[in-house]
Structure formats: structure tokens, C-alpha cells
N, C-alpha and C positions, 0 to 999 in steps of 0.2 A: 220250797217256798220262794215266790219271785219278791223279795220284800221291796225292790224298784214298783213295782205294781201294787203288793201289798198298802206301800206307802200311798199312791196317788190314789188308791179307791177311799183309801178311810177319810182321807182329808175330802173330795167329791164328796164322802156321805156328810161331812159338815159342811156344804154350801162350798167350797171352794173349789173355784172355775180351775182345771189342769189345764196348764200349758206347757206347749213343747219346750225343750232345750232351746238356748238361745245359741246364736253362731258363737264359735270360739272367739274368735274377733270381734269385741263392743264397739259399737257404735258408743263409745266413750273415747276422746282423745288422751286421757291421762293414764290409758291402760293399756298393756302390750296384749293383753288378754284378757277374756274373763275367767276371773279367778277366784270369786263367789258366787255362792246364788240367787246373790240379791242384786247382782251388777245389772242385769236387764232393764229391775223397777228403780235404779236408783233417782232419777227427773221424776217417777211418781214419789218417790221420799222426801225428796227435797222441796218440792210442789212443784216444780218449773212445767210439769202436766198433768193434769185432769186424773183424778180417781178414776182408774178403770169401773165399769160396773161387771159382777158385783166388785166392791174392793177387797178381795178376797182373794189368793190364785196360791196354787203349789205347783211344782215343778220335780222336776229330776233334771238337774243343768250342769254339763258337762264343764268341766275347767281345766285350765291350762296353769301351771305354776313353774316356768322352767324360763325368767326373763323376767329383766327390769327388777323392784324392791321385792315382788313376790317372784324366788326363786327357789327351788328345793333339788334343782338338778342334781348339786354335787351330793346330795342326802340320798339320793335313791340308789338303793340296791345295798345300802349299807346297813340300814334303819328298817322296822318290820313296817314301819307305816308310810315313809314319805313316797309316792308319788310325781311325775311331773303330768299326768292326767287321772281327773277322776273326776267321779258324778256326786253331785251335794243334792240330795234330798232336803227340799225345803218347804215351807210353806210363810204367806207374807199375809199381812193385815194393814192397809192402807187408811188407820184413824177408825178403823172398823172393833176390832178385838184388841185388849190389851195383855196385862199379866196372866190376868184370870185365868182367860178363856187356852192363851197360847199354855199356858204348865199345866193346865188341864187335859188339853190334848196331847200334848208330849206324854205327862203318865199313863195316859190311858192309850196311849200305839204301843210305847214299851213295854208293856207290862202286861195287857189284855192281847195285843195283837203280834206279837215278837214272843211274847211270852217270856219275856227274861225275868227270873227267880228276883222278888223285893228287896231280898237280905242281900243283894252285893251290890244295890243300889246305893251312888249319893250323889249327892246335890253340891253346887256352890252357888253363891250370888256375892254381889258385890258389897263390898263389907258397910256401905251406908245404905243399902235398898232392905229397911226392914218390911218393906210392904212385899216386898217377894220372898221374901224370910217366911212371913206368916201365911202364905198362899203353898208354899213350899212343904210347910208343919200341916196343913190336913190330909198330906200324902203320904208322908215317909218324917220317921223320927227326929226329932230335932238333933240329936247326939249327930245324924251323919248327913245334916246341913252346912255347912264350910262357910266362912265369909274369907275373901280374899279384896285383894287390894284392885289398883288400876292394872298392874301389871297381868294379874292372869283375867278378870271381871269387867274389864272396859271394854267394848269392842269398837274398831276403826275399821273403815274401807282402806285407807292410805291415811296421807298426812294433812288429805282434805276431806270432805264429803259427809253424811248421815254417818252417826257414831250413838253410841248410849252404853248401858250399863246392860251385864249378861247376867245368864245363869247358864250352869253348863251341868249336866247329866255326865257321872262317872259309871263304870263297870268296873266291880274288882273282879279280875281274874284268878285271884288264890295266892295265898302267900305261899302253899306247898308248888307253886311253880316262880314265883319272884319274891325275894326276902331279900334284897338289896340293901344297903343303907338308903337308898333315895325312892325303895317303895311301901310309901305314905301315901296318903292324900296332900297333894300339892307340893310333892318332888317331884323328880326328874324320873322315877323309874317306870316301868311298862306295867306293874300290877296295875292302877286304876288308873285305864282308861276312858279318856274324853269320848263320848260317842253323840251327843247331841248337845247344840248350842243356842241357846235360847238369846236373842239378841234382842233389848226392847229401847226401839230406836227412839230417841226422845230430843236427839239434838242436830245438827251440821257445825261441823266445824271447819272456819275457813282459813288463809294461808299465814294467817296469824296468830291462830288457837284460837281464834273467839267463836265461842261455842253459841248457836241462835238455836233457839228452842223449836222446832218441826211444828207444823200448822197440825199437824194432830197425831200423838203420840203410837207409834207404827209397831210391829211385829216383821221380825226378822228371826229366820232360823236356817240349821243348816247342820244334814245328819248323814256323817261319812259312809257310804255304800259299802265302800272296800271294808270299813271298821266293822260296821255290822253284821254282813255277810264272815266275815274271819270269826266275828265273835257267836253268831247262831251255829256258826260247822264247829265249834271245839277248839280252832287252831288258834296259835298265839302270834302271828303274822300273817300278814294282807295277801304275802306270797305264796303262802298255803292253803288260800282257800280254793273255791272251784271257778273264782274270776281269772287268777293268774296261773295256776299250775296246769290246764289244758295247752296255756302255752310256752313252760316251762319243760313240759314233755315234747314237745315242739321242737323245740332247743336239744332236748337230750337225742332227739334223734339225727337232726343234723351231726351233732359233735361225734353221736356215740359214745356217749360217758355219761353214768348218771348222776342226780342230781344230786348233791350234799347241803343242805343249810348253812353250815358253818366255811366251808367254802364255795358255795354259789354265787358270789356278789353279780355275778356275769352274767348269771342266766338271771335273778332279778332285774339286771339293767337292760339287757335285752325285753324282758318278757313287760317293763313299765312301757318302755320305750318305743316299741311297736306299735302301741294303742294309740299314743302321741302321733307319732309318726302317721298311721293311718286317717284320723280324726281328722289332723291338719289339713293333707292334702286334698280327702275327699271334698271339705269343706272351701277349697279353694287357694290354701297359701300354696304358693311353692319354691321350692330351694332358693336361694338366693345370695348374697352378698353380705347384703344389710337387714335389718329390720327382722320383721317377724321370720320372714324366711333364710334367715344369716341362724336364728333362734333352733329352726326347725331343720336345718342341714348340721345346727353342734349336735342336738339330739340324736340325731340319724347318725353321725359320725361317729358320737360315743359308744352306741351300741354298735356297728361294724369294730369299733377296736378290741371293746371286748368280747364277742366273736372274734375276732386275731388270736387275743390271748385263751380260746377255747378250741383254736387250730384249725378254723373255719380262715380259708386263703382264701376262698370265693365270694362275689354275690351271697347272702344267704336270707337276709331281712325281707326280702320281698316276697319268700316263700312261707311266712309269714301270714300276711295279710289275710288268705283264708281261711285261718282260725280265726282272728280276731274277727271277720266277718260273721263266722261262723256264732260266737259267743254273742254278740252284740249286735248284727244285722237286723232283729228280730224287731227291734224297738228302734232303733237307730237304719231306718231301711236304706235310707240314701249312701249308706257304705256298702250294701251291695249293686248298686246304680253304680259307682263309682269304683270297683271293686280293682277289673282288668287296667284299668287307667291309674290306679293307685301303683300297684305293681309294679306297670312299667317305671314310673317317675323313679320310685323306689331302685329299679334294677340299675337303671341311668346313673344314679347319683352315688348308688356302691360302685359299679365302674368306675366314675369317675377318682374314687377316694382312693379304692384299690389299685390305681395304677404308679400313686405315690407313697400308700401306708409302708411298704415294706423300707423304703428309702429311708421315710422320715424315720421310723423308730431303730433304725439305725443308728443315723444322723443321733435322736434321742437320746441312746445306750452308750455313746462316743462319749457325749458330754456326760452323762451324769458318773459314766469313770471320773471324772476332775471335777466334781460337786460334792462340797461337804455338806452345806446347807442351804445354800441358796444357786438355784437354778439359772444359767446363763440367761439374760432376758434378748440377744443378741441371736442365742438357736433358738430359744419361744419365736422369736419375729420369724427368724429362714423357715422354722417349722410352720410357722402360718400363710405366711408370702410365698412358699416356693411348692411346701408340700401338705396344704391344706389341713394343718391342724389347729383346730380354735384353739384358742386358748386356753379354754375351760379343759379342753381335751389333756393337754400338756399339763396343768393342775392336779386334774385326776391321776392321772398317770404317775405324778408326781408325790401325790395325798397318800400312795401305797407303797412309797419311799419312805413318807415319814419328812420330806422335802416342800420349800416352796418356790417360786420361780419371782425372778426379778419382774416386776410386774411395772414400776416403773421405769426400767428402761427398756418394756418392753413398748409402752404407751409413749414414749419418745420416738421411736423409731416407726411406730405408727403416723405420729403426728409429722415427721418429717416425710413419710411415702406420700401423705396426701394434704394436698393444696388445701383442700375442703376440711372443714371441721370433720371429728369421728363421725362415723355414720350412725343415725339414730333412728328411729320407726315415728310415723307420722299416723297416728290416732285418724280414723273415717269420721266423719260429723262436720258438724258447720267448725269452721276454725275463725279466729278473731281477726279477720283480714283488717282491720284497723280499730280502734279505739271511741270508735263513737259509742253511742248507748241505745242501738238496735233494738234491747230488750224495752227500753221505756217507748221506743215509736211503736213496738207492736203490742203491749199493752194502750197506748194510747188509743192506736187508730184499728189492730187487727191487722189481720193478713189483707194486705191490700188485692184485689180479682185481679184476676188473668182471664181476660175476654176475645183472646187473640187467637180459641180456635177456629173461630166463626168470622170474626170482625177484624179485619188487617187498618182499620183508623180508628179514631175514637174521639168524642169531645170529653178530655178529664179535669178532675181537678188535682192542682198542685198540695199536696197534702203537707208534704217536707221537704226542704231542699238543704245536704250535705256538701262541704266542700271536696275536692279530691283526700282530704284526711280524712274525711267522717264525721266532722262536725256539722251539727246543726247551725243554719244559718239562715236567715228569712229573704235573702235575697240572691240571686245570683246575676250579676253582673255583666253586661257585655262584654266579650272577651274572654271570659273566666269558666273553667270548666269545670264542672262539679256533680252533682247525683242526684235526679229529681225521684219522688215517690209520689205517682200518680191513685187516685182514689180507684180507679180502672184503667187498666192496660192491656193495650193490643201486643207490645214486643212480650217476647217468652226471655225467659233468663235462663243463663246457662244451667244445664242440667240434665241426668243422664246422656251424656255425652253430646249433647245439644247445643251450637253454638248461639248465644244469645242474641237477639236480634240487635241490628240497627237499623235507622230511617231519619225521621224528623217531628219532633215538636215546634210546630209553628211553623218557622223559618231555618231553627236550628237543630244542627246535625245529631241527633244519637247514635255516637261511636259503638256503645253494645251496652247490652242489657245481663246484670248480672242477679244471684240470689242472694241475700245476708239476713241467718236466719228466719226464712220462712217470707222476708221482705222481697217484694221486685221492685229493685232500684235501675233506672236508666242513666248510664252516663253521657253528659251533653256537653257539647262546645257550645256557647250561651253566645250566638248573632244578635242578642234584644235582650234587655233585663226583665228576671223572672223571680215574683215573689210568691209566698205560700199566698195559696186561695184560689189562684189564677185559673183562668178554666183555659184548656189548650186543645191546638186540633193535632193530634198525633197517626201519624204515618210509618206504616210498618216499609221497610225496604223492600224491592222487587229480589232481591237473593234471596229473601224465603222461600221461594218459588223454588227455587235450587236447591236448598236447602231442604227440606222436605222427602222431595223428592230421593238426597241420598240419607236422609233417615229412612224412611220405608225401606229401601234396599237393603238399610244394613238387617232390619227384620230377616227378611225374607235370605240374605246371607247365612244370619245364623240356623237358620232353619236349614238351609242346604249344608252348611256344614256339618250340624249333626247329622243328617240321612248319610253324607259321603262317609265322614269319617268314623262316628260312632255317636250315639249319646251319651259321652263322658266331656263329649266337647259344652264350657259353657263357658260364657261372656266375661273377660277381665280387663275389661275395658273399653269403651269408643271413644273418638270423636267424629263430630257432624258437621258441616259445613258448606258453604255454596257451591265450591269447586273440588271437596270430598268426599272419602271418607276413609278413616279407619278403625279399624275391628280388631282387637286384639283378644284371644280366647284359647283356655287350656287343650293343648295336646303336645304329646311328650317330644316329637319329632317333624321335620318339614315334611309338608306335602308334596306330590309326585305331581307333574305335568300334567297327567292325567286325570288326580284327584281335581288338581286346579279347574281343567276345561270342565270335569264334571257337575262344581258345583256351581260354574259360572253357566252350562247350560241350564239347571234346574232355576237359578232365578231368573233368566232370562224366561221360559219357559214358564213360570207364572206370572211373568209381567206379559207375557203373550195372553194370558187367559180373561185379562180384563177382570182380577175378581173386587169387588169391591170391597172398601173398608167398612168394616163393623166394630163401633167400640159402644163397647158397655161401660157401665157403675156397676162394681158389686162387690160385699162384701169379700173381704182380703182371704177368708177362708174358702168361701163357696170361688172362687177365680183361681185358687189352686187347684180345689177338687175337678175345675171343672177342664182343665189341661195348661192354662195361662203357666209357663217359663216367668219364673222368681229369680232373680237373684239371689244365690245365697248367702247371708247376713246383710244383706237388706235392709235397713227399713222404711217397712213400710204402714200408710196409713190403715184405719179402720176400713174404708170404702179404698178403693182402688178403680184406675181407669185399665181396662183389658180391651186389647189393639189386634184384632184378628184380621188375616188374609187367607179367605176361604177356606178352608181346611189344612193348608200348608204352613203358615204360622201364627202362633197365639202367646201373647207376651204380653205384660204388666209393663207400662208405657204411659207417661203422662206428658211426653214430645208430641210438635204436632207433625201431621202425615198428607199424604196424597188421600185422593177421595178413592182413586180406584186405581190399581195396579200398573194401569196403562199409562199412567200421566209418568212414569217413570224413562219410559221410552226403550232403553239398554241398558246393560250392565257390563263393564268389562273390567275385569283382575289387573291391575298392574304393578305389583308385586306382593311375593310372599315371604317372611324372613321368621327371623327369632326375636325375641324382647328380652327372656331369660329362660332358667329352667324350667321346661313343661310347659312354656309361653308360647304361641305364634305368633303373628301379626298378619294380616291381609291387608291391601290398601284399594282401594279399589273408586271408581266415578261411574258417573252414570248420564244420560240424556244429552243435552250438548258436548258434555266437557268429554264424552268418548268419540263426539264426531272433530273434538279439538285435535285430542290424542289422535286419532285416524290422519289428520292430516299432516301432526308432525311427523309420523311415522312415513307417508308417504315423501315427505320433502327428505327426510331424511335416504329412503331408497333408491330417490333420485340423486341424491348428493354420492350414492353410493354406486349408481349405474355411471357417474359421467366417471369417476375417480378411476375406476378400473375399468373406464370403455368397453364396455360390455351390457348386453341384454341379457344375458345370462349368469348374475352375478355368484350365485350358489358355484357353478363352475368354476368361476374366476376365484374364487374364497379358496374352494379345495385345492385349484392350483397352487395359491399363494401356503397353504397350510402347508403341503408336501415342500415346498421349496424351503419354508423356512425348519422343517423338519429335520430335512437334507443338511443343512446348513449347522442344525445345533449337533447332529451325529458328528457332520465334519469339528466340529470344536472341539466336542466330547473325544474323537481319536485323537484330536491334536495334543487335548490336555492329556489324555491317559498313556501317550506314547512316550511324554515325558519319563523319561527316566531318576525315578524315586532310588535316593541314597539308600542301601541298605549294609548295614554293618554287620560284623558277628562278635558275639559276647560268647564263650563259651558254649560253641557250638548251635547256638540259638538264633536265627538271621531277626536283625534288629529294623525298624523301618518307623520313623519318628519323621514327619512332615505335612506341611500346607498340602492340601491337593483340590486342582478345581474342580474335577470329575463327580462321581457317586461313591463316596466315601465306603458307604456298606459292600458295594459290590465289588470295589478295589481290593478292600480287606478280604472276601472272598479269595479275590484270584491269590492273594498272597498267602493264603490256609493252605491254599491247593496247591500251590507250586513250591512248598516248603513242609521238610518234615519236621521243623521246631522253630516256631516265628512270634514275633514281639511286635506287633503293629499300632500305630497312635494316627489317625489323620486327624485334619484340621483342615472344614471349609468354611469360606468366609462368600457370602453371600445375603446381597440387598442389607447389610449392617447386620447377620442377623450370623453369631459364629456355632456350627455343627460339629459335632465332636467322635468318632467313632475308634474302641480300640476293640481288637481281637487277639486273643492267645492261643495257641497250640504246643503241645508238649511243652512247658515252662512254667517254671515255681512264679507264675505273678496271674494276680487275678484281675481280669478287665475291668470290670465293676470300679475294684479299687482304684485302678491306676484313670480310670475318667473322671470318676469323682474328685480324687488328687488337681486333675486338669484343670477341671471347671472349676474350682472355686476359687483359681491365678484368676481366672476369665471372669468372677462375679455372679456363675453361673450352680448349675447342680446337675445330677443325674446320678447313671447308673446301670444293672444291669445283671448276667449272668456272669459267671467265672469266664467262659473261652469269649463271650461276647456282651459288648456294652455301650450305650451311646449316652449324649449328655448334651448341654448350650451352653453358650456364654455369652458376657454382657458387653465386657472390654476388650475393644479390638486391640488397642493399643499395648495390651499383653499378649497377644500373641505370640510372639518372637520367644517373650520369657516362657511363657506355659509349655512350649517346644525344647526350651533348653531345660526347665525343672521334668521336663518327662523323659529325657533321656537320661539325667542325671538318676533317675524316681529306679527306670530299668537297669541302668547301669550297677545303681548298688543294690536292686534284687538279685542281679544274674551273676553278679560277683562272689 
């Protein structure tokens, strides 16, 4: 039984419009994710937008809980239910259906279409909603109706938002498998479980509790997949059902040990954790620092440890991804789109972890010999600064101690690494770039036209005029510079990577033209006093002209990127401008010389074809179907503008563009780098500004013919390279002929010194030229100190005695027994880190 399907037909046969999953990422700034399934419609809750028609919609929407107030990270894999990804079955009423109709449908999916047995049903509502009390009673017995308080019957989004009073659907599982003291109705134990919750939205409450009653009392609900599915197969956790255990056997075959319940914590946190992990990236986050994707690499890093602790040294998570494709592709297709591109990211970012995990839980195991109960917050920080473990990570690690870790002085020592406040995630959507009352001008007046694909001037009228705060003000001043809001407008305001126009109203200059909520505000240096009413002649700048023109390109770019590189490549970001552009978009690794000339002849190569531009109106579903490139988690309007270039690309664009290919002139790449993980960047101009580029390059070639008097400068280069070749060999014998101190300890030749040469290959020579040797160097180059030791035949281990090293130096590392290397911070230890390392050998070898 698919009951994801099962679910979205019954509610379709009651009128209710299915709609997709929404992106993990809301278009909500106060939320790190979506992490119900009502996050989508919450602006239709609240009223801030129009009732969908009908006002009716169900879903199956995926969610994320592992970050920010909703977090369940450190609970999964311990607990049979928590999750940090899962799908909410819901279905919403926007002032449409109330009590009635929503617990009418709920009994009737459970019961009739689930088929779940009456007698292990119950009910709660909230202990003063006697009207859901009695809507309750012509279903199911009143004896196993519950009323409970705020605490289990209130429901909240957060601390702000649409909230109201629930009812919530129990299943007893059986007291011949849970007879706990806390399994009751409205304990803590696992006999009756929560499986559907009935939300009846009735108020908003804002940053000070005051609760405002909703313009028309709503339906909200939301029925755990994972629960359900566990409870139609028999099992008594989420991990046993047929969503987790195909990749639980996953696991068991990487490790080769099979699965146990009572000790599997590891294969649950892997087998959660992967779903997370894949969902994210396909959907566009990637590894990071900070923010969502700081979130999405603790994820990723928790499960590679616990893989450690199940004897997986390797990569293994990315081997992975084709089950979960495999489970979930069906419905969720774009994770197969995204599949090979998932993987890699994946494989990238175990390398990366795995080149320090063995280090840190060392480092770890050190400290927590000398922890009684509280954890050094000093190695949490080196564990997170030097060898990449979050903090949550070191927690967990810790939580199976039975241990906690200094946590504020761990966040001390944060706060002194960086200048900048903690790093925080910054919500997509319009943000309050100042304090004016935006919402009242566009109720007042509307979304003001944008008449500027067509018309580059305009006669308008002055509808409002802000100062550089945001204030309303009815005059603006000579001199004074501030933000007119014209009834029609030719400048386009910034958006979709579009840099916003400037020109002139009247006399005076419009510096640029931005969006504030839905508003086009132009900012003006005011040459002549300007009041509301005013009609004005407005003049768009001649840099549109340029502009434009490297918009189209960047189209027709991303379209060449994906043919070169793959269709996993898509848009994470632009900007557009007179004398730019840049493109930045997902792929795991820099492109080749050759990728570059490739994709630079393909747009070239359609700007030769002359194709003209075609844009449509159409509705936002038929422009997907019809090939139009989305953004994904977008949003977007009902109607959409679709921006095609002959058959080469098609994209959802409401920038303006060239009329025909050719007005673009050329195109040429100048440079390609990284932004972050799974990030590129291109940068690239077009039309004059590459006959600019052309001519610096030639002045510069001349500056390069006169320098080394020569016509044939590529000669002159290889000269010069061999010479200076020549010259660094001569150093290298110079420094390596130096003769290095070597001592004997007990038969062992000792050799503890600076050396300017190649550390690693020195230590070679002294393996090979010795049949029992104790070797330390130390180089110091560009401020930057190199560490290398080797042993041969002798009781001391390299690893050990670098790590000893480096941490005189401020530094860290590490390595094998006979061989090991390491960095440091402080030069100014040097001298010491050379005397404590002979002293370190001297009383091993003694």
C-alpha cells in the first residue's frame, strides 16, 4: 500500500487541489527550514495573500528538523521516532472547512482507508474546545476522548505565527508489548502513539503573545509517514519499517555485521541521515561554513563518525545515495536528475572529514582520560578549528559517555576567533531593509507598473516619496536624497541578479533603482524640489544597453554549462551589470581549459545564429512542463514571464534582454574559481567591454615584448623559467649539502633540526642511509612552519612525537608510526619545539 498516494487521492476525491512538496528552504526568513507542512501556506494563514482557489490543497511535504528551535538531531538514532528528515501528510482549509469537515475526514482515511482496527483508537482535544469534544463523540466513545491542556493541545508554528487549538489521533500499540509506568494516554511511553494531528488554526500570535484572531478560522493538519507506514507493517519503530531498513541493509553490507536494535544506534543515524543529506543537496544547499549548509555538513559528519565507530575508514555515505534514490526517486524525481552530482559532493566532503577524523578522536580519547564530567571546552574548540568537528558532533560523542562539554567556553573562544558576530543563516524573502511601512503604500496604492520593457522614459506620477530611512515624507528637497515611487516606471529594480537601473527624473540623477516588497522604489539625488503628485519625465540610462546585453549571455551561459558539464549544473546565483557579469552555479570541482573554451564557443556560436528572443506569459505549471529552467525553491508567481533563445535556452526570467542574439556581439570567460563547496563561479563580459579586455591584453604584451626585448616572448619565458629553475636546484644543493647535526642515543642516529630544503625527501635520505634513525625537521617558509618526522627501527612513534611538536608551535598533525608530518603557527618557538623534541627522543631512547 503507497499510503503517500493513498493519502493525496482521498483528500483529491474531497475537492482538494494536490500540491507538490515545497523546497526544504522557505521562503520564510524566521526559519532555517521547513519543518511543517503548513510552512508553505503560512502568508495564506495569516492573510498577508489571497486564498488560493480552490482554498482547499493537501500535500506530502518534506521537512527538515535538525537546526535553529526545531531540532531533533541529537534524538535520532536513539528514539524509534525522531528523525531529522521526514514527509508530513497534510491537508489545509483556508476559511473553507472547519472542525466538522477536517475530523470527519481524518476518521474516515484512518479507519476506512488505512483500515486501522477502532478499538485502539483515541482522541484528545483541548481541554476547553467542547465543540470538538462533541464532533469527536459521533465517532469514537467518549470514555477514550482525553482533554489535555496547552502544553500537549495548543499548537504553534514558533514563538510567532498562526497557532490554535488541536486534536490529535492516538494508536495504542498493545500493552502486551509496552506496560511501562509512563504507558498511558498522555505519558511519555511509546504504547499510544501520536499519528495525526489535527490543527484548527484560529489565531496568530505575535512577538508579544497577543493572540489576533485569523480573518477566517483555518484547517491545518499533519500525519507522520514514517509513523504510519511503521504502524500498517507491525513494527514498533520507524527504523523497521520498509522506508529505513532497505538502507540499514545498506550499511550492513558496507560494515559486514548485521543489524541489532538494541545496538544499532549507528546504522539508524546513518540510515536517517542520508535521506537528509541527499534531499539537501539535490535541492541546492551545499556544504559550508555557516548557515544551512554549516547544518548540512554536522549532518553529514555525524553519520561518517558513526560509520568510524562501525569500522568504515573510508568514504562510504555516498555509496548510499542509490538506494535512497532508489526508495524515493519515484515521487521525488528530481533526486534522480541530481543523483551523480549528489554523490560526488558527498564523496568531496568525506575526504575532506576523513583526512582529520582519525587525528581528532584521538586528540578526543586524550582528553576524555582527564574528564570526570565536564568536557575541556578548549579541545571542543582545536576539535572544531583544526580538525573539523562540530560541536554537536563532540556532544554526541560525549552523550555516550554519559559526559557534557564546556560549552561556554567553548563559545568564548569562538567569539574571540572571529571579528564578526557567530555566524547565522539569513532566511530568502523580502527582508526589512528599513523601517518604513511598505505594507501600508502597497495596500494603499498597489504594486506600482514596470513599463520598462518596452519604454526606456516615461511621463509619471510621483505617488510617494521616502527619505534615505524610509520614511514617508511629502516633499523632497534640493540637495536631499531619498526614494521616489512612481505610479509607472521605466528603471527595473534590482532583481534576479539584475542590477537595477539608473538615469534621471527630470533633471535629477537616479543613483539605482531597488525592490521593497513588491514596491519599485528609485533612489534620487534631488537637483529641484519634489513633491507627491508631481508628474515627471523619467529617463532610463544608456548602461542598460550593456546591461542587458550581459543578462542574455548569462542565459545562454547557463545553458552552455549544462551541455559541457552535465545537467546537475544549476544557478546559485548571478549578478548583472553594464560592464559584467557573474554566474555562479553548482559543480563539485573547477573546470578544465578546455571545458572553459567549450562553453565559451557554444555561446558565442548562438550569438552568431541571430536567434531571436521569444517570451511568453504562462501559467507557472504549463512553463515547467513546457522545458522553461526554475529555480529550485523559488518562488514564484501564478503567471510567469518564459525568456527563450531558439532552442538553446529556456528559462523563467522576469529581467530585461536583447531582442535578438546578435545585439550581444561576443562573449569571453575571464575567469573561473570556487565560492564554496560544490560552488563555481564564472565571470565573464560581453560586446565592447571584451574589445576593452582585447586591448588591455594587447598593451600588456607589448609591455611584455619591450621588457624582454624580444619578438618572441614565449622563448624568452622558457628561457627565463629554466634559468630560474637552474638557480633554485643551485640553492636546494646548497641548503642540502649543509651538514645536519646527527647524534647517537643508544645506537639509534638522532637528527633533530631547521632545514631549508624538502623536508620529506631529506628524511628519506636519512631512512636509507641509516639502519636505526630518529629524524625531526623543521621548515620555515613564507611565515608559514612545516613539520616532518620519520623513524626507523626505534621505540618512538612519528605521529606521536609531531603532534608533541606542533602543539609548542600552536599547530597540529600527525601521521603513521615510521612516518608523519604536521604545521605550526609560532615561529617564535621554533628554537624551543627543537630543544623539547630532542629532549621528547632523548628520554624515549633512554
Amino acid at each position: 500500500m503507497d499510503i503517500r498516494q493513498e493519502y493525496l487521492n482521498f483528500f483529491k476525491s474531497k475537492g482538494h487541489e494536490v500540491v507538490a512538496s515545497s523546497p526544504l528552504v522557505p521562503n520564510d526568513e524566521t526559519l532555517l527550514f521547513t519543518n511543517a507542512g503548513m510552512v508553505p501556506f503560512k502568508d495564506i494563514f495569516t492573510g498577508k495573500v489571497p486564498r488560493p482557489t480552490p482554498p482547499i490543497r493537501t500535500s506530502c511535504q518534506t521537512c527538515i528538523r535538525a537546526g535553529g528551535k526545531h531540532n531533533d538531531l541529537d534524538n535520532v538514532g536513539y528514539t524509534a521516532r525522531h528523525h531529522t528528515f521526514f514527509e508530513m501528510l497534510g491537508n489545509f482549509s483556508f476559511g473553507e472547512y472547519f472542525k466538522k469537515e477536517a475530523i470527519s475526514y481524518a476518521w474516515e482515511f484512518v479507519t476506512e482507508i488505512l483500515k486501522l482496527p477502532k478499538e485502539r483508537l483515541y482522541v484528545t482535544v483541548h481541554e476547553k474546545d467542547d465543540e470538538a469534544f462533541e464532533i469527536w463523540a459521533k465517532y469514537i466513545d467518549k470514555e477514550r476522548i482525553y482533554r489535555f491542556g496547552d502544553k500537549d493541545n495548543f499548537w504553534a508554528m514558533g514563538d510567532t505565527g498562526p497557532c490554535g487549538p488541536c486534536s490529535e489521533i492516538f494508536y495504542d500499540q498493545g500493552s502486551e508489548h509496552f506496560n511501562s509506568d509512563e504507558d498511558y494516554m498522555g505519558g511519555d511511553g511509546d504504547r499510544f502513539l501520536e499519528i495525526w494531528n489535527l490543527v484548527f488554526m484560529q489565531f496568530e500570535r505575535d512577538i508579544n503573545g497577543k493572540m489576533t484572531p485569523l480573518p477566517k478560522p483555518s484547517i491545518d493538519t499533519g500525519m507522520g509517514l514514517e509513523r504510519v507506514v511503521a504502524i500498517k507493517e507491525g513494527v514498533f519503530s520507524n527504523f523497521d519499517s520498509s522506508l529505513f531498513m532497505p538502507l540499514i541493509k545498506e550499511v550492513e553490507k558496507l560494515v559486514n555485521k548485521p543489524y541489532e536494535y538494541k545496538t544499532g544506534a549507528s546504522y539508524r543515524v546513518i540510515s536517517d541521515h542520508i535521506r537528509s543529506v541527499t534531499f539537501l543537496l539535490a535541492q541546492g544547499v551545499n556544504f559550508d561554513k555557516e548557515g544551512r549548509g554549516y547544518v548540512l555538513r554536522r549532518i553529514l559528519r555525524r553519520a561518517v563518525r558513526h560509520g568510524y565507530l562501525l569500522g568504515l575508514k573510508e568514504p562510504f555515505m555516498y555509496k548510499l545515495v542509490d538506494k535512497v534514490c532508489e526508495l524515493m526517486g519515484e515521487h521525488y524525481t528530481y533526486l534522480n536528475d541530481k543523483k551523480e552530482f549528489v554523490k560526488e559532493l558527498i564523496l568531496l566532503e568525506e575526504e575532506r572529514f576523513y583526512t582529520t577524523i582519525e587525528s581528532g578522536i584521538e586528540l578526543f580519547n586524550a582528553e576524555l582520560e582527564n574528564t570526570k564530567s565536564i568536557f575541556s571546552g578548549e579541545v571542543a574548540f582545536k576539535l572544531y578549528d583544526t580538525y573539523g568537528f562540530p560541536l554537536d558532533l563532540t556532544a554526541d560523542m560525549l552523550r555516550e559517555k554519559g559526559l557534557k562539554v564546556d560549552e561556554a567556553k567553548f563559545d568564548e573562544l569562538m567569539d574571540e576567533q572571529r571579528a564578526k558576530s557567530k555566524a547565522n543563516w539569513k532566511g530568502s524573502g523580502d527582508t526589512a531593509k528599513a523601517s518604513g511601512d511598505f505594507k501600508n503604500l502597497l495596500e494603499k496604492f498597489g504594486k506600482n507598473e514596470f513599463i520598462g520593457y518596452e519604454n526606456l522614459e516615461s511621463s509619471s506620477e510621483i505617488l510617494a516619496i521616502l527619505d534615505e530611512n524610509f520614511t514617508q515624507i511629502s516633499e523632497l528637497k534640493n540637495g536631499q536624497t531619498g526614494w521616489i515611487m512612481l505610479d509607472t516606471t521605466p528603471f527595473y529594480a534590482t532583481s534576479g541578479g539584475q542590477r537595477g537601473d539608473s538615469g534621471t527624473i527630470n533633471n535629477s540623477k537616479v543613483i539605482t533603482t531597488d525592490k521593497f516588497y513588491e514596491l519599485n522604489l528609485s533612489k534620487v539625488k534631488a537637483d529641484e524640489n519634489f513633491k507627491v503628485g508631481d508628474v515627471v519625465k523619467c529617463i532610463v540610462s544608456s548602461d542598460r544597453a550593456m546591461t542587458i546585453r550581459h543578462h542574455s549571455a548569462t542565459h545562454l551561459l547557463h545553458a552552455a554549462l549544462r551541455k559541457v558539464l552535465g545537467t546537475h549544473v544549476t544557478q546559485a546565483g548571478s549578478s548583472v551589470e553594464a560592464n559584467r557579469l557573474r554566474f555562479d552555479f553548482s559543480h563539485p570541482k573547477a573546470m578544465s581549459s578546455d571545458e572553459i573554451l567549450e562553453v565559451e564557443r557554444l555561446v558565442n556560436a548562438e550569438i552568431l545564429k541571430a536567434d531571436s528572443t521569444k517570451i511568453e506569459i504562462m501559467n507557472i505549471n504549463d512553463a515547467k512542463k513546457s522545458g522553461a529552467m526554475a529555480l529550485f525553491g523559488e518562488k514564484y508567481a501564478d503567471n510567469v514571464r518564459v525568456l527563450s533563445f531558439g532552442d538553446f535556452s529556456k528559462e523563467l526570467c522576469g529581467g530585461t534582454h536583447v531582442k535578438n542574439t546578435a545585439e550581444i556581439g561576443v562573449f569571453m570567460i575571464v575567469k573561473e574559481s570556487g565560492v564554496s563547496a560544490g560552488v563555481r563561479r564564472v565571470e565573464a563580459i560581453c560586446s565592447l567591454e571584451v574589445l576593452k579586455e582585447a586591448r588591455n591584453l594587447q598593451n600588456e604584451l607589448s609591455e611584455i615584448y619591450t621588457t624582454l626585448k624580444t619578438n618572441s616572448p614565449l622563448l624568452a619565458i622558457e628561457k627565463l623559467k629554466n634559468e630560474i629553475k637552474e638557480l633554485k636546484e643551485t640553492l636546494k644543493n646548497a641548503s642540502n649539502s649543509k651538514a645536519l647535526e646527527i647524534s647517537d642515543i643508544n645506537g639509534v642516529k638522532v637528527v633533530v633540526s631547521k632545514f631549508d630544503g624538502d623536508i620529506k625527501t631529506k628524511i628519506d635520505e636519512l631512512k636509507n642511509s641509516h639502519q636505526k634513525v630518529v629524524a625531526l625537521l623543521i621548515n620555515i617558509k613564507d611565515e608559514k612552519i612545516n613539520i616532518a618526522a620519520g623513524v626507523k627501527d626505534a621505540n618512538i612513534k612519528a605521529g606521536e612525537l609531531v603532534k608533541a611538536v606542533a602543539g609548542i608551535l600552536g599547530g597540529g598533525g600527525g601521521g603513521r608510526d615510521d612516518f608523519a608530518t604536521a604545521g605550526g603557527k609560532d615561529i617564535t618557538k621554533v628554537d624551543d619545539a627543537i630543544n623539547f623534541a630532542k629532549n621528547f627522543i632523548k628520554e624515549k631512547l633512554s
